[in-house]
Backbone as CSV, one residue per row, in Angstrom:
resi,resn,N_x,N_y,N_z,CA_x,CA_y,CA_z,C_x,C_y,C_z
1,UNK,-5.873,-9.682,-19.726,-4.747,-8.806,-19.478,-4.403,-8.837,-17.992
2,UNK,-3.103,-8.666,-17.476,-3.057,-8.375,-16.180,-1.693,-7.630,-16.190
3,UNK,-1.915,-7.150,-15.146,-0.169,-6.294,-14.378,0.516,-6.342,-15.261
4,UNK,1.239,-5.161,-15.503,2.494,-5.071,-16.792,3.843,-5.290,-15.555
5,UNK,4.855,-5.652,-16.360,5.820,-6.398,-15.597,6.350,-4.611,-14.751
6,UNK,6.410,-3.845,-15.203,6.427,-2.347,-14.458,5.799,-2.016,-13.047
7,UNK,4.187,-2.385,-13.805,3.439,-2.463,-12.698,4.116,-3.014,-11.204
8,UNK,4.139,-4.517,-11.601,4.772,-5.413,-10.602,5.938,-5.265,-9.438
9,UNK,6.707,-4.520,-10.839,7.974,-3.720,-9.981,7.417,-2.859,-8.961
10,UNK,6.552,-1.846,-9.142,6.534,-0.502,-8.359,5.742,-0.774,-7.436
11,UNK,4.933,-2.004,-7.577,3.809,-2.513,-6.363,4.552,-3.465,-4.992
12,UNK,5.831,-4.197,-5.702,6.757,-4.965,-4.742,7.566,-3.735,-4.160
13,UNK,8.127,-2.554,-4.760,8.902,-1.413,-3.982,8.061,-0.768,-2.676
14,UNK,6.474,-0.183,-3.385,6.050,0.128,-2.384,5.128,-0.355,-1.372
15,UNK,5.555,-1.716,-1.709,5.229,-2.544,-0.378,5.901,-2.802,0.403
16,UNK,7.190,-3.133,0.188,8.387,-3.436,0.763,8.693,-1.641,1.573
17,UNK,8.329,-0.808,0.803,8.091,0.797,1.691,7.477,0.949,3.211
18,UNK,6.209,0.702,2.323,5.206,0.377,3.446,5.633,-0.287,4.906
19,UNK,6.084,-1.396,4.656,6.495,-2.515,5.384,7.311,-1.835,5.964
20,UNK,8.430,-1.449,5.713,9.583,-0.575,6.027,9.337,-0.007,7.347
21,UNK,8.259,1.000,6.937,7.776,1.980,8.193,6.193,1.508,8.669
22,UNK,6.424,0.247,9.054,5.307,-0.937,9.692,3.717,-0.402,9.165
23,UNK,3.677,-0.160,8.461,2.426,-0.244,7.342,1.578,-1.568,7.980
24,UNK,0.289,-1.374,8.172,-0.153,-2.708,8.258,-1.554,-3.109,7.233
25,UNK,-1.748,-4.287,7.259,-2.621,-5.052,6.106,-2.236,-4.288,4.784
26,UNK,-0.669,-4.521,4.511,-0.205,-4.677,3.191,-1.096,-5.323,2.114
27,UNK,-1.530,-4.623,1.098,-2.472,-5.960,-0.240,-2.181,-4.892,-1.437
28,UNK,-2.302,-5.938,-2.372,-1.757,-5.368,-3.879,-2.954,-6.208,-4.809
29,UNK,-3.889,-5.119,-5.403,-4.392,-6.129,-6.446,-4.682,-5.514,-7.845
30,UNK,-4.424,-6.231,-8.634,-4.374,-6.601,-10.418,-5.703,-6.284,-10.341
31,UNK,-6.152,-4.795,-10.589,-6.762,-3.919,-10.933,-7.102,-4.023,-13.244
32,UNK,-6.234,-4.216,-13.604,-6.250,-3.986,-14.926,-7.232,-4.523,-15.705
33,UNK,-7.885,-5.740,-15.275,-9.020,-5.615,-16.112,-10.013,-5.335,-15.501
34,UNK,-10.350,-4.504,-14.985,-11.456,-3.422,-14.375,-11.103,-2.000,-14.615
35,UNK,-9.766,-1.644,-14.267,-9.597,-0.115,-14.761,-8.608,0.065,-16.143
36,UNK,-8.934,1.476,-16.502,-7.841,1.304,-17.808,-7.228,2.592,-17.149
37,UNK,-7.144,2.880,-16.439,-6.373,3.839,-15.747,-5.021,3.676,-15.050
38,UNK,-4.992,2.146,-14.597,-3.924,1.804,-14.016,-4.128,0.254,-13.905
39,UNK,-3.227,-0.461,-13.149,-2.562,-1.826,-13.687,-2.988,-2.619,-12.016
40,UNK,-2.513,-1.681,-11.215,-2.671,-1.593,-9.423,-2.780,-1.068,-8.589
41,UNK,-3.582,-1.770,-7.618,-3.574,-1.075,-6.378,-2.850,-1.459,-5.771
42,UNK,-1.810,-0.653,-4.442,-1.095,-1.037,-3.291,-2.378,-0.585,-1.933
43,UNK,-3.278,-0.997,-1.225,-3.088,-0.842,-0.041,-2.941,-0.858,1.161
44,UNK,-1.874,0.458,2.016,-2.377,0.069,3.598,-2.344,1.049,4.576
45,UNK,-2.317,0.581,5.517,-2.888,1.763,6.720,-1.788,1.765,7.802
46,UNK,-2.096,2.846,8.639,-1.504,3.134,9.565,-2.384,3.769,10.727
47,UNK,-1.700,3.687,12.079,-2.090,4.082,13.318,-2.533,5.289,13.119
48,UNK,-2.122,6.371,13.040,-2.216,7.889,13.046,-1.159,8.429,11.964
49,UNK,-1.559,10.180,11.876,-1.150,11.111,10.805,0.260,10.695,10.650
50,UNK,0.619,10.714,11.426,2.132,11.060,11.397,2.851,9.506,10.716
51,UNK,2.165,8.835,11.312,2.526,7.462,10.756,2.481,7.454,9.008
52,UNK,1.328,7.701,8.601,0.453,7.672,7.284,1.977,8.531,6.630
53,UNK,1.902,10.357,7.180,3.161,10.565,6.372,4.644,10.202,6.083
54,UNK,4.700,9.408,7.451,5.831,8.470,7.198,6.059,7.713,6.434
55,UNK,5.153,6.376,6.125,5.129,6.002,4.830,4.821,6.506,3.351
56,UNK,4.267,7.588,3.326,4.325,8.362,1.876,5.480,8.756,1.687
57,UNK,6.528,9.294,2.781,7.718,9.708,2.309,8.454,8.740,1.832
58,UNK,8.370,7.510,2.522,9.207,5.860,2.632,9.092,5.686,0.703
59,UNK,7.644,5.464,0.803,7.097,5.217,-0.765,7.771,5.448,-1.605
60,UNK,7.684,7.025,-1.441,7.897,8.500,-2.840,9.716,8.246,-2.376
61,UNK,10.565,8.000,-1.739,11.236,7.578,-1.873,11.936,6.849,-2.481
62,UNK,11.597,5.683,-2.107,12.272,4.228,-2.610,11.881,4.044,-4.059
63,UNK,10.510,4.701,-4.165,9.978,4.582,-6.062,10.940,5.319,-6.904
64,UNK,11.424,6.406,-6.651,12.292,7.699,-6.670,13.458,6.557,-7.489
65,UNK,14.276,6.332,-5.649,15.399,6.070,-5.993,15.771,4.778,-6.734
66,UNK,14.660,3.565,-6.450,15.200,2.698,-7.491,14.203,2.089,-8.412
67,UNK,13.337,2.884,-8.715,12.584,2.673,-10.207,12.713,3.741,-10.989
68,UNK,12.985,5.255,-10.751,13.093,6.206,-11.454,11.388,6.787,-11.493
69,UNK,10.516,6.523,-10.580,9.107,7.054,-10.730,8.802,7.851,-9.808
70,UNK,8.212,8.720,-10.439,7.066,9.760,-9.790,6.227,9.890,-9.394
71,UNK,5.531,10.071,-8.865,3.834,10.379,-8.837,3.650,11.977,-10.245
72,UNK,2.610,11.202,-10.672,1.955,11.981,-11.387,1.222,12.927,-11.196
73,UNK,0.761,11.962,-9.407,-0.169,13.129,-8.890,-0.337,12.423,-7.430
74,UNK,-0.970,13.475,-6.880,-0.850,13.085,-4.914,-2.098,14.006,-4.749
75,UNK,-3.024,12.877,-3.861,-4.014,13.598,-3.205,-3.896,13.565,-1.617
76,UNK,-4.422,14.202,-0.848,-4.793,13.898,0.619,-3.907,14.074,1.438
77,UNK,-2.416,14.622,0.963,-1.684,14.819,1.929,-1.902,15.746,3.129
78,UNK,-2.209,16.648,2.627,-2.586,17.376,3.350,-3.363,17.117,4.965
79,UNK,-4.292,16.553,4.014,-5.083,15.881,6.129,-4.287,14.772,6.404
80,UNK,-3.857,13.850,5.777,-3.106,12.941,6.359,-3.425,12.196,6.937
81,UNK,-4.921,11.355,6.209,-5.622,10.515,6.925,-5.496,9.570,5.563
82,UNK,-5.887,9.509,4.526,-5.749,8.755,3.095,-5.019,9.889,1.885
83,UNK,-3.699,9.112,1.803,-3.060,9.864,0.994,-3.301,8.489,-0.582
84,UNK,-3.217,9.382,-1.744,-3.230,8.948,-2.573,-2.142,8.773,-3.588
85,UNK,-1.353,8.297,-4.250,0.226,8.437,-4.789,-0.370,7.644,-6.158
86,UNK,-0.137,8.459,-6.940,-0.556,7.878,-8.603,0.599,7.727,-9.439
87,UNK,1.199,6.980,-9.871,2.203,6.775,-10.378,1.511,6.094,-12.135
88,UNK,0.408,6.423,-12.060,0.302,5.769,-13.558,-0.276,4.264,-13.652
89,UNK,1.051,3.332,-13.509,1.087,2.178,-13.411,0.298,1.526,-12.094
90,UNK,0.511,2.694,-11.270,0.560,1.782,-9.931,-0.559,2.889,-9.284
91,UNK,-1.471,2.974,-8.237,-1.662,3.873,-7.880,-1.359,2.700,-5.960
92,UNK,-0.891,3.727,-5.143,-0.613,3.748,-3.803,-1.829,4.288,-2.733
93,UNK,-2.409,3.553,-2.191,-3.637,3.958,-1.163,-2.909,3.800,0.181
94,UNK,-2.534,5.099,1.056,-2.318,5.090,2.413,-3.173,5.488,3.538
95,UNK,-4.004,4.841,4.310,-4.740,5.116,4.767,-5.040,5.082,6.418
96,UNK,-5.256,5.959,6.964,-5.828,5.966,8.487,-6.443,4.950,8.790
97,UNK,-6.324,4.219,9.809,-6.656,2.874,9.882,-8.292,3.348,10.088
98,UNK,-9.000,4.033,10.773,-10.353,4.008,10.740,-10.640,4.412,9.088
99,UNK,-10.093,5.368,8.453,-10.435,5.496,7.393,-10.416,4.131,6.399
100,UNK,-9.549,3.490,6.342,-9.373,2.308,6.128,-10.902,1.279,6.321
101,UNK,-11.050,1.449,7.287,-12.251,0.328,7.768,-13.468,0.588,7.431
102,UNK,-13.807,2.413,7.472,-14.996,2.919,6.729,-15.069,3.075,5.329
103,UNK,-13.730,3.400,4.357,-14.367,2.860,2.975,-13.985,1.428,2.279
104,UNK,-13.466,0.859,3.414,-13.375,-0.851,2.687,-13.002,-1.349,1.644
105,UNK,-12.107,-0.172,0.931,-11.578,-0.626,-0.710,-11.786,-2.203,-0.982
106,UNK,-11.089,-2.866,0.183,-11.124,-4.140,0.033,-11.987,-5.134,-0.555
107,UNK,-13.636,-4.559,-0.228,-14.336,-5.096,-0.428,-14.810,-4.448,-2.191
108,UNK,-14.855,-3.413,-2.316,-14.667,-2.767,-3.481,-13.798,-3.253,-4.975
109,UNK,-12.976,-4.373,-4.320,-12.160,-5.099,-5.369,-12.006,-6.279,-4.974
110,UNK,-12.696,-6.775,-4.269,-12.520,-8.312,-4.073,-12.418,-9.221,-5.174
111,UNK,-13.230,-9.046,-6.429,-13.051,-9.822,-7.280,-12.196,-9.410,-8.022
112,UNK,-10.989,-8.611,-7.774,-9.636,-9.049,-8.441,-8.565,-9.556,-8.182
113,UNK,-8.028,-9.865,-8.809,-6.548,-11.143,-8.047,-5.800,-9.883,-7.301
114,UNK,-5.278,-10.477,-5.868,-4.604,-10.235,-5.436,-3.256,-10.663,-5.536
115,UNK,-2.238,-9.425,-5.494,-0.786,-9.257,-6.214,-0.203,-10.201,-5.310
116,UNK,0.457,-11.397,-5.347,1.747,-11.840,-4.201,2.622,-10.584,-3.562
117,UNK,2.706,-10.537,-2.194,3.637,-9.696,-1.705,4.915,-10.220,-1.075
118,UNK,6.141,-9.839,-0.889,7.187,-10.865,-0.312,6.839,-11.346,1.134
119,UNK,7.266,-11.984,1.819,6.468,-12.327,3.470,6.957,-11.851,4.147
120,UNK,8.207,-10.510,3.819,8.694,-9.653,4.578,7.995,-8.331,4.669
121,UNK,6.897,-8.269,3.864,6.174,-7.364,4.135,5.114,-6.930,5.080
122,UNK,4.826,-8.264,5.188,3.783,-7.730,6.737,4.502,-8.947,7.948
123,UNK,5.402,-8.747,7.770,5.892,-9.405,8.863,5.975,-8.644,10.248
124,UNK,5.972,-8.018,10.397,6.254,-6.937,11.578,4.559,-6.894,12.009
125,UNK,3.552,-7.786,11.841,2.024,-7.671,11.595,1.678,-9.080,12.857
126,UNK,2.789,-9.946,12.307,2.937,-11.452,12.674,3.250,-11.255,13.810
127,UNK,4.808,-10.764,13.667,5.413,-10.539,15.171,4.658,-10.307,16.292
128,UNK,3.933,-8.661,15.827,2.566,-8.176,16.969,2.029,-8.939,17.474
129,UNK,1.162,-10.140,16.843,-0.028,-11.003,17.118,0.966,-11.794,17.766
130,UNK,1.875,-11.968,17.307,2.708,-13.428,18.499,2.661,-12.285,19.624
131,UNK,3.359,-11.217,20.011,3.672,-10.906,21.508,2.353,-10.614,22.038
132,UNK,1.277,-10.163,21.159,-0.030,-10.032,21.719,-0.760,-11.155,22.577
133,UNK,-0.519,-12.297,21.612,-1.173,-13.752,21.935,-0.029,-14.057,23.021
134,UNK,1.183,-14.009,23.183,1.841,-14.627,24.446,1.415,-13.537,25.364
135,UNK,1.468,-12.360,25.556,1.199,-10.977,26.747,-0.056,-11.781,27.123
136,UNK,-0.803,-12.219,26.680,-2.519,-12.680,27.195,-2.301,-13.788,27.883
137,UNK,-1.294,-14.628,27.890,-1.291,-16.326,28.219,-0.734,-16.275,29.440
């Protein structure tokens, strides 16, 4: 089994979200044959709070306006370090970049396929490392 074509949809919206409001280490993975709870994961991180709620709004947005979805349910807003956005199909991991690094989802699902994302999604990731790598030279 993998990703329902739904799934797919709401994982390319809120990546392309993410991205939006420079989200960084965008990843999507085909969760479904490991959970029966949901189909995917979206996640990524951000600098600080304010950032993190920026992209939850971006998200809960764009899912809103052009898939017609909800969250079912939302954890963590509140501290605003790992917010959680459950949409069913899809679940959304936004995370504080240290928070990010200390629970390592990543490594937690490595052995599932990772979703293709468009290359406009972490592009703003690329850019950085180019002006980073020329600022040094």
């Amino acid at each position: 089994m993998t990703a329902s074509d739904r799934a797919a949809q709401l994982v390319r919206i809120a990546a392309e979200a993410a991205g939006d409001k420079l989200a960084d280490d965008i990843l999507a993975y085909d969760v479904s044959e490991q959970l029966v709870i949901t189909d995917a994961f979206v996640l990524c991180s951000a600098a600080n709070d304010r950032q993190v709620r920026a992209i939850v709004d971006e998200v809960e947005k764009r899912l809103r306006e052009e898939a017609g979805a909800k969250p079912v349910r939302r954890e963590g807003e509140r501290e605003g370090r790992w917010v959680l956005l459950d949409y069913a199909d899809v679940i959304v991991h936004i995370q504080h970049e240290e928070d990010r690094v200390f629970y390592a989802l990543e490594r937690l699902w490595k052995d599932c396929p990772l979703i293709a994302l468009p290359d406009a999604v972490n592009a703003h990731m690329e850019q950085r490392a180019r002006a980073v790598g020329s600022a040094s030279e």
